[in-house]
N, C-alpha and C positions, 0 to 999 in steps of 0.2 A: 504494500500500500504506500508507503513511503519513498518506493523508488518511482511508484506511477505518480507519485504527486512531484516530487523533484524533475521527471522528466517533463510532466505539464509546465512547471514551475520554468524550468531552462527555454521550453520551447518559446512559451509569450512571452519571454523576458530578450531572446533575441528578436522575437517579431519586433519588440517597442525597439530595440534596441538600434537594430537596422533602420526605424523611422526618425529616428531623436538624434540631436548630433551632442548635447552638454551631460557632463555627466550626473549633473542635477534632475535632468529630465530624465536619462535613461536610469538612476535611481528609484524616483519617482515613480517608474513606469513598472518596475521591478516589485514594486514593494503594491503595486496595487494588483499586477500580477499574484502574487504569493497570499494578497488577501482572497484573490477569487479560488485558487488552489486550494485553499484554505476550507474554505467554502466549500468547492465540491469533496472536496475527501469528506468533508463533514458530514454529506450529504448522502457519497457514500458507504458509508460506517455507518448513519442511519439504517439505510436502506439491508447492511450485511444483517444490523439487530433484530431488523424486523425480519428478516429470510429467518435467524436464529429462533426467532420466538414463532411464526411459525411452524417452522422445527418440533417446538417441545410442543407445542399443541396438539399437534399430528404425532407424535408419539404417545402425548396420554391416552387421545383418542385412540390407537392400535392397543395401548395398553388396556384400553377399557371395553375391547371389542368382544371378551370372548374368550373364548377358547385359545391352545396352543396354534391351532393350524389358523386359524384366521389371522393371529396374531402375527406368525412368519410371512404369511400372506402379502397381508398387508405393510407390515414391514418390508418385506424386500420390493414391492412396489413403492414404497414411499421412497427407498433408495434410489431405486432405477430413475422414479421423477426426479428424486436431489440429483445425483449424477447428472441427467440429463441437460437439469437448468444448471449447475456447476461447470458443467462443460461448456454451455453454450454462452454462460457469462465470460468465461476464461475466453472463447475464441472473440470474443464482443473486444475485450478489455486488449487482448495480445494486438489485434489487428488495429486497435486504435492508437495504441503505444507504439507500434510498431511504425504507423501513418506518421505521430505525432516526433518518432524520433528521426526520420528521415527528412521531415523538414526541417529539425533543430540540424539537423549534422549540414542541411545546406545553406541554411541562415548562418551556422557557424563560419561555414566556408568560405561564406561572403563577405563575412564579417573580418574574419582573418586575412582576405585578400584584399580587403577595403584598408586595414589594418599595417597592411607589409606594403600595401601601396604608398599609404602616405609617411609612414617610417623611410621607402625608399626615397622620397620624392624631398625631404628635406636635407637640407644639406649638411654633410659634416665640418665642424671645424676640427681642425687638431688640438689638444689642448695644450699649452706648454708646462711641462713642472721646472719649478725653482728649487734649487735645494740648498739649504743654508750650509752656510761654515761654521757655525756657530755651536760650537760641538767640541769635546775637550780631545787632544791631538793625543794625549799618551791614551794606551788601551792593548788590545790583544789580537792576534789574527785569529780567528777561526775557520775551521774545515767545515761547511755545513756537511751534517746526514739526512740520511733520506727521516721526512717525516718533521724536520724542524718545521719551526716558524717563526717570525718574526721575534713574537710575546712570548714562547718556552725561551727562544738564544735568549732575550733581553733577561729574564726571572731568572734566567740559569747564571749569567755575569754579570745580575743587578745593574742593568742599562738602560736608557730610554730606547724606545722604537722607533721614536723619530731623528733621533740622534743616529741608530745605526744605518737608517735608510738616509739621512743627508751623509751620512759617510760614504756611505758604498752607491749612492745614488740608483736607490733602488725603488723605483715608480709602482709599479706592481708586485707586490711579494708572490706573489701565486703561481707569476711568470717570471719574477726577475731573481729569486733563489733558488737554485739546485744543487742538489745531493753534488760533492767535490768540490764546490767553488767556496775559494776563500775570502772572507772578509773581514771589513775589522768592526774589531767593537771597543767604540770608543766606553774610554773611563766617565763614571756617573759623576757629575757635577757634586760636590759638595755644598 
């Protein structure tokens, strides 16, 4: 129940999505979305309790029919009817999820393409880093290992991180330290 309400939920939230261009509006639009999901799950969970009571109605009633043999009787005909409507709700519910998620996967598509359009379509600057001097000159080489980082080197030779990156001029730690390469680490300011 809660995956058919999230898929309803995602599907009208990229329909509003695709019409609205601020993300105030497309919040908006999401949230009033999620109130009508809201709603119909609610509506249908009604409708399961009512199938359940139902249910036990039609069962007292077999229970109060009688005999053993009428009683399997009719019991297993009350099954064959649940079954029947059980089934034919599940192929109701499948083929409408199924409807409903094939438009979401092409609203997304569009939305993604709409997306990588206009990401491609601005233009990049370079950014430039500055790296200070200002950093104390005595200190230690290090061998990085694999698995360092920036904050273990620093805690490991009580150092700053910005100090050893204005040393070694190092823009991205991610990309710019690897396992063998040595650097230094300057002495912590007193």
């Amino acid at each position: 129940m809660k995956k058919v309400a999230l898929l309803l939920l995602l599907s009208l939230s990229f329909g509003v999505l695709s019409a609205q261009t601020s993300p105030a509006s497309q919040l908006a639009g999401i949230a009033q979305d999620m109130e009508l999901l809201t709603r119909q799950v609610n509506q249908l969970r009604m409708e399961v309790d009512s199938l359940r009571k139902d249910n036990e109605d039609l069962r007292r009633q077999v229970g109060q029919a009688g005999s053993a043999q009428t009683q399997a009787t009719a019991l297993a005909a009350l099954r064959r009817d649940m079954d029947s409507q059980n089934a034919e709700t599940k192929r109701q519910i499948l083929t409408e999820v199924s409807r409903q998620i094939e438009a979401l996967a092409n609203q997304m598509q569009a939305a993604f393409d709409k997306l990588a359009g206009a990401a491609r379509a601005q233009p990049t600057t370079p950014t430039k880093t500055t790296f200070s001097s200002d950093y104390s000159k005595d200190g230690v080489v290090y061998t990085v290992k694999a698995g360092d980082t920036l904050g273990r080197i620093a805690r490991e030779f009580n150092a700053n991180v910005r100090d050893i990156q204005n040393a070694n001029k190092i823009v991205d730690p991610a990309r710019d330290l690897r396992p063998g390469q040595s650097i230094f680490i300057p002495k912590a300011k007193d």
